[in-house]
C-alpha positions in Angstrom: 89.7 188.5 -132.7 91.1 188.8 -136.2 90.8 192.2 -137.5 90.2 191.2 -141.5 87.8 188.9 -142.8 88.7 185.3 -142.9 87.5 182.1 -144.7 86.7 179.0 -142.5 87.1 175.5 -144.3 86.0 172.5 -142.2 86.5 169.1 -143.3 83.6 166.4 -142.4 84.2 163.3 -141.5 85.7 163.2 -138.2 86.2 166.4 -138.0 82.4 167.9 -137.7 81.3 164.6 -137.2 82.8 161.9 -134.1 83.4 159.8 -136.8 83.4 158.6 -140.4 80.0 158.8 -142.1 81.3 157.1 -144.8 79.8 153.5 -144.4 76.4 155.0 -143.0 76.5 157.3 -146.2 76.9 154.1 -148.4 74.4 152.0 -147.1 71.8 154.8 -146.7 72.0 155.0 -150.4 72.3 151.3 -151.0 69.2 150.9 -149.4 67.4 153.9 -151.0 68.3 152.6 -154.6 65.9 150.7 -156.7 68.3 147.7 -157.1 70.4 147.4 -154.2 71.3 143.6 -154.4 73.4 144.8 -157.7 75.5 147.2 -155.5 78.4 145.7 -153.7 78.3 145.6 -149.8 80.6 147.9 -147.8 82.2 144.9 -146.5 83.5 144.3 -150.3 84.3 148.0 -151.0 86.5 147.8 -148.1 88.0 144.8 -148.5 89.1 146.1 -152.4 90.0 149.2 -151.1 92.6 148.0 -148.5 94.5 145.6 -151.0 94.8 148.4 -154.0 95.8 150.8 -151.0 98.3 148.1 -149.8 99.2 147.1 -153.5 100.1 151.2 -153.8 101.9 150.6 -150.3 104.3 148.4 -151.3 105.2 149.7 -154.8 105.4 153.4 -153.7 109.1 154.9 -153.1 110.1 156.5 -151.2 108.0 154.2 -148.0 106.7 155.4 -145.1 109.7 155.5 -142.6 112.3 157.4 -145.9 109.8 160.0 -146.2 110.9 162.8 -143.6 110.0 166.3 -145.4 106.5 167.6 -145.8 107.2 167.8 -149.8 107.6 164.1 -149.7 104.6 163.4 -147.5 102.3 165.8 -149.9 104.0 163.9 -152.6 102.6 160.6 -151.8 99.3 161.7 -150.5 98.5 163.1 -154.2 100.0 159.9 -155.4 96.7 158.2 -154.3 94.5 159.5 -156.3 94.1 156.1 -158.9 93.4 154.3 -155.4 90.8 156.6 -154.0 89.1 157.3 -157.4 88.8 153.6 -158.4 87.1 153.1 -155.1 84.8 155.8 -155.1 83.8 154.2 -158.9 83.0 151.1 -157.5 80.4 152.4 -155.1 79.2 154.9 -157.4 78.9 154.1 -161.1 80.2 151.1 -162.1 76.5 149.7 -161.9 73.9 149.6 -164.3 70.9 150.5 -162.1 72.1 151.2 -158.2 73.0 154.3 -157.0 72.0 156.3 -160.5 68.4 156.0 -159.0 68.7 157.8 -155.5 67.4 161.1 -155.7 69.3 164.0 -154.1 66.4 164.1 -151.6 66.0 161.0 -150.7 69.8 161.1 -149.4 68.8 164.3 -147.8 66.2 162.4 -145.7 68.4 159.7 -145.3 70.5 161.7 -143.7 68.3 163.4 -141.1 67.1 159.9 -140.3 70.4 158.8 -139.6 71.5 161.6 -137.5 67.9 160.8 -135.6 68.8 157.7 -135.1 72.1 158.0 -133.8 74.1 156.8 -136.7 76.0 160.1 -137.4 76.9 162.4 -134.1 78.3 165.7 -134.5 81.2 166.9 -132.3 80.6 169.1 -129.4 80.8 172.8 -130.1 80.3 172.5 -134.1 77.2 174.3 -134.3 78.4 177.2 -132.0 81.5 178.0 -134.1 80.0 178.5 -137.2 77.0 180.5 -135.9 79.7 182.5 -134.7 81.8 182.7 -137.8 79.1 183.7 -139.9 78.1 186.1 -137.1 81.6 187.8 -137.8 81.0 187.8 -141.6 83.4 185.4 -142.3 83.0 182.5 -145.0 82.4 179.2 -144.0 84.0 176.2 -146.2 83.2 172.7 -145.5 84.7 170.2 -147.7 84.7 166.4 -148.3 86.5 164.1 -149.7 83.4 162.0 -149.3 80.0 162.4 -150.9 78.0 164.2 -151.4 76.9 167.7 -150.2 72.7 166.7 -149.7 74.2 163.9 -147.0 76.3 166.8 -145.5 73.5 169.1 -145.3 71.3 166.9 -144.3 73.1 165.9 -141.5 73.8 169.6 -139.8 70.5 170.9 -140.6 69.2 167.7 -138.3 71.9 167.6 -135.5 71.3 171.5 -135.6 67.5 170.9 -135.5 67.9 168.5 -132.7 70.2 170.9 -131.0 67.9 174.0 -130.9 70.5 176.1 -132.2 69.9 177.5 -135.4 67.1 177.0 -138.0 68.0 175.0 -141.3 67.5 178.0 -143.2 71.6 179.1 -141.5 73.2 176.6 -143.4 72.1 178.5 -146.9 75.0 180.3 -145.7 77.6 177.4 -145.5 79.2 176.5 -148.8 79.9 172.8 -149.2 82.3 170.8 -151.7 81.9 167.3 -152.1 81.8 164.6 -154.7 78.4 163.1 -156.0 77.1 160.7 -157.9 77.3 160.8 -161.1 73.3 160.9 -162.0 70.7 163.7 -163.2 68.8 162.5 -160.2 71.6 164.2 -158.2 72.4 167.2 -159.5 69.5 168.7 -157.9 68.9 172.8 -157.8 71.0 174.1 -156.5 73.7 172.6 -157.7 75.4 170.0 -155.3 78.6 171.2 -156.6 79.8 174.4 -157.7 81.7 174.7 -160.9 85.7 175.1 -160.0 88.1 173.8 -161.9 88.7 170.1 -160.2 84.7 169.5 -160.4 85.3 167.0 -163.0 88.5 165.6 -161.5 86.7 164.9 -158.0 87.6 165.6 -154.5 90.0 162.2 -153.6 93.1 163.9 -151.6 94.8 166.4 -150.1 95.7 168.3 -152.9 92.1 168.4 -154.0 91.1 169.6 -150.7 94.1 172.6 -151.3 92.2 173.2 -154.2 88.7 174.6 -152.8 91.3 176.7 -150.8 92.5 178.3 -153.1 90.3 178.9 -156.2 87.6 180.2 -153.3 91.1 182.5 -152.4 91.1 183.9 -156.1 87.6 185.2 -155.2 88.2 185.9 -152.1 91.8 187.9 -152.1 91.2 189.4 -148.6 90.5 186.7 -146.6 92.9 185.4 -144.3 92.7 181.2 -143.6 91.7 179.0 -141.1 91.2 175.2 -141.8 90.3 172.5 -139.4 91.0 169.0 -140.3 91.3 165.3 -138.4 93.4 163.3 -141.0 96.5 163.0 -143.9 93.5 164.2 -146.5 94.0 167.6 -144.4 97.5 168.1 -144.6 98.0 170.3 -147.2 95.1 172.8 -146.1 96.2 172.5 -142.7 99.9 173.9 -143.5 98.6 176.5 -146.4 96.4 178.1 -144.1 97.2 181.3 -142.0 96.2 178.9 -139.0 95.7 174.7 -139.4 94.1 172.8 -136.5 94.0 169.1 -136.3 91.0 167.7 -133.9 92.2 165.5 -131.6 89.8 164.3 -129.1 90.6 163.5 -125.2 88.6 160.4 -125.2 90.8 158.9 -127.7 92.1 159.5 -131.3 90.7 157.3 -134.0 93.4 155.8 -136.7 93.1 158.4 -139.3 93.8 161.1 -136.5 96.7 159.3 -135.1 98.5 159.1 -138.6 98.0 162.7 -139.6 99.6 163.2 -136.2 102.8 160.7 -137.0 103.3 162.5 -140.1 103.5 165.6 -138.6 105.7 164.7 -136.2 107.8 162.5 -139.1 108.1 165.5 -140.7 108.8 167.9 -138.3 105.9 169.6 -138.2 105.5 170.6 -134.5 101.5 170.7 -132.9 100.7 173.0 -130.3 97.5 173.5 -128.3 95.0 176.1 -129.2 95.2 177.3 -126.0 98.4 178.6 -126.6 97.2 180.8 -129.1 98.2 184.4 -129.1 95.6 186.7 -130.8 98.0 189.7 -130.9 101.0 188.0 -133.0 100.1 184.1 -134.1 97.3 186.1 -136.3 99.6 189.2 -137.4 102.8 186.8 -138.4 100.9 186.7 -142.0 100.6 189.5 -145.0 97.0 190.2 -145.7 96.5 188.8 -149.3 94.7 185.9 -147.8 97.8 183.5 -148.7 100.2 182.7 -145.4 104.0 183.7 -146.5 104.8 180.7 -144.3 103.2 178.4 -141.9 105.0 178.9 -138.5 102.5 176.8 -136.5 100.5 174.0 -136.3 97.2 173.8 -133.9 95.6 170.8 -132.1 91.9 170.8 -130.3 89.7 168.2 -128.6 86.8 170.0 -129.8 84.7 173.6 -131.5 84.0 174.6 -128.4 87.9 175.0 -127.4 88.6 176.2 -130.7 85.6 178.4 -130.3 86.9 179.7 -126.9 90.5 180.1 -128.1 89.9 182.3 -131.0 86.5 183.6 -131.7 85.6 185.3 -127.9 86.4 188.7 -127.2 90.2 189.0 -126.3 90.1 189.4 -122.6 87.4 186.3 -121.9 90.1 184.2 -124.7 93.3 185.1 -122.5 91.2 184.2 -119.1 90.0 181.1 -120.3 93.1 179.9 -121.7 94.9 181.2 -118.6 92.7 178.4 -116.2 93.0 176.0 -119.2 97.0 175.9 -119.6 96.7 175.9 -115.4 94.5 173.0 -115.0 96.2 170.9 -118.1 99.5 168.6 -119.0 99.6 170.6 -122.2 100.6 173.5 -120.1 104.2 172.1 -119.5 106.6 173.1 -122.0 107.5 168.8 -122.5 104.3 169.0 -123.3 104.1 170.6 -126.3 106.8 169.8 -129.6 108.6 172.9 -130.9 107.6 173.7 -134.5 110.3 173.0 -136.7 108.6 173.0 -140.3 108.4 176.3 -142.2 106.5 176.1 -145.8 106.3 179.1 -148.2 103.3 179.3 -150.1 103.1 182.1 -151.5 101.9 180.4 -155.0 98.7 179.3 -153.6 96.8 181.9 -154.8 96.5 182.7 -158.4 98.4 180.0 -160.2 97.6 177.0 -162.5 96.6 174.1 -160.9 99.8 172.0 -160.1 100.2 168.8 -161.4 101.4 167.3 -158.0 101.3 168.8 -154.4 105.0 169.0 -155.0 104.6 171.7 -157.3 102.1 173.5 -155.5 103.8 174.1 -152.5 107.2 174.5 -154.2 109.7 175.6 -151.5 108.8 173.8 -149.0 112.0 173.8 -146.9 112.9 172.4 -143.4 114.6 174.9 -140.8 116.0 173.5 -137.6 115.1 175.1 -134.5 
C-alpha cells in the first residue's frame, strides 16, 4: 500500500461504465427538453462527427502509421480539439430552445432511470475501489470528456444504490469534471463545474484531461498519481501519472480500447498486467512532489476489482493473490507481456502555464531502447 497520500482520477465512459453513455446521455436530454424535434438526432450528430473527424484524418500530417513517438501521438490527439468542440456545439447550443431547457435535475433523474433500466452498467469492482480509496484518504478524480457531472452522479449514486454498497451521500466525496450545457438551468448549486483554468475552454481531449491532473496537483503538491483510463482521450494522464492503467476487459475490447492499445504499442509504450505490480519498488521509482520524474510503466486490468486486489489490499493478501493469478493466467508468461520501452519526463506538470499543445507540456518526451 502506498505510504503517502495519492490522488485517483477515473475517466467515465468505458472506463466506470461497460460502455459509452454518450448516446443514452443525449437522448435522455433530448427527450427531457421542451422542444426536442428542433434538436438533431444522434444518428445525425454522428454521422457529422465522423466526416469532420475523417476530413481532420486526411489533412493531418504526420498520419497514423508516420507517427511513432508519444510526442507525436499527444501532438495529434490535441490537434482535435476544432473537431470535438464543433460536435459537442451541435448537440448542445447551437439551438434556440432544446437543450437550454433541461434542468440539472431532471438529467439527474434521467440518469438514475437509465441506470434502472439497464441503459448504463457500471463495471464490476467500481464501487469497491473508491470506497476503498476514500477509506485511505486519498482523493478521488473522475473526469469526462463527456457531459455533464449531474448525469455522472446520477448514474453511481443509482448503480451504487442498486448495489447496496454505499449511500449517495459517499459520492459528496468524489470530485467530478465534466462539460455542461451551456444554460442557467444547469449550473445548479453546487456548481457542476469547478472553476480551473480550462472551464471555459471545455474538456474535449487528452490534453484537457492532463489538465484536471495537474491544476488539482498545484493544490495537491503531496499526492502521488494514479489514473485509470479505456481510450486515446487518456493517454496523456495515463503516462503523467506515477501509475496509468488502461481497462481492458476479457470478454472483449471495444474500438476505443483497442486503439489506445495500438498507439501504445506504435509508440513503444509497453503494457503490463496489474498483477505484476510490485508494491515495494513500481510505487517508490517516483520522487514525492506528486509529479512522476518519468513514467517507467504502463498498467492494463479487466476490471476494479483486479485493480482493487493488485494495489489497495494489505501487502501480503496482494502478493498471494497475484501469486495464484500470474499461475492460473497467459499473462504470466514473459511472451505475454511487451517490455516497456517509452520513458517520458514530466517534471513540468506541475506548476507551469498551461501549454499551448500537449507537445509543450510534456517537453522531453524521449524514446530509450531497451
Amino acid at each position: 500500500m502506498p505510504p503517502i497520500p495519492t490522488l485517483l482520477l477515473v475517466d467515465f465512459d468505458s472506463t466506470l461504465t461497460t460502455h459509452s453513455t454518450l448516446p443514452t446521455l443525449y437522448n435522455v436530454a433530448r427527450r427531457l427538453s421542451s422542444h426536442p424535434q428542433s434538436l438533431p438526432t444522434w444518428s445525425y450528430l454522428s454521422s457529422t462527427y465522423l466526416r469532420d473527424y475523417n476530413a481532420h484524418v486526411s489533412k493531418y500530417r504526420p498520419q497514423k502509421q508516420d507517427r511513432s513517438t508519444l510526442a507525436q501521438e499527444l501532438e495529434w490527439l490535441n490537434s482535435l480539439r476544432p473537431v470535438e468542440a464543433a460536435s459537442y456545439e451541435r448537440a448542445t447550443t447551437n439551438q434556440r430552445h432544446g437543450l437550454a431547457s433541461v434542468t440539472a435535475e431532471q438529467i439527474y433523474r434521467g440518469a438514475r432511470e437509465a441506470v434502472k433500466a439497464g441503459d448504463v452498467q457500471m463495471r464490476k469492482g467500481w464501487s469497491r475501489l473508491l470506497t476503498k480509496s476514500v477509506e485511505l484518504k486519498w482523493k478521488v478524480v473522475v473526469v469526462s470528456v463527456s457531459w455533464s457531472e449531474r448525469f455522472i452522479r446520477g448514474c453511481m449514486v443509482a448503480a451504487a444504490e442498486e448495489e447496496g454498497t454505499v449511500s449517495a451521500n459517499f459520492f459528496d466525496r468524489v470530485e467530478v469534471y465534466a462539460n455542461e450545457v451551456t444554460s442557467r438551468h444547469m449550473r445548479a448549486e453546487p456548481p457542476a463545474t469547478k472553476p480551473l483554468n480550462y472551464k471555459d475552454r471545455g474538456i474535449f481531449t487528452a490534453g484537457d484531461k492532463l489538465a484536471v491532473m495537474r491544476d488539482t496537483l498545484e493544490v495537491e503538491t503531496s499526492l502521488r498519481t494514479m489514473y485509470v483510463g479505456d481510450s486515446a482521450a487518456d493517454l496523456a494522464c495515463l503516462v503523467a501519472a506515477d501509475v496509468g492503467i488502461c481497462i481492458r476487459p476479457d470478454d472483449g475490447q471495444g474500438s476505443e480500447q483497442s486503439d489506445l492499445a495500438e498507439i501504445l504499442n506504435r509508440v513503444g509504450v509497453g503494457c503490463q498486467w496489474v498483477r505484476k505490480f510490485n508494491q515495494d519498488n513500481d510505487w517508490s521509482r517516483t520522487d514525492h512532489t506528486g509529479v512522476s520524474s518519468k513514467s517507467e510503466k504502463a498498467w492494463f486490468a479487466k476490471d476494479f476489482d483486479e485493480i482493487l486486489e493488485s494495489f489497495l489490499a494489505d501487502n501480503e493478501s496482494i502478493k498471494r493473490s497475484n501469486s495464484v493469478a500470474i499461475r492460473n493466467s497467459a499473462y504470466g508468461s514473459p511472451a505475454k507481456v511487451r517490455p516497456f520501452a517509452k520513458m517520458v519526463n514530466v517534471a513540468q506538470l506541475n506548476g507551469n502555464p498551461r501549454p499551448s499543445s500537449m507537445q509543450n507540456s510534456l517537453p522531453q518526451c524521449k524514446t530509450t531502447l531497451p
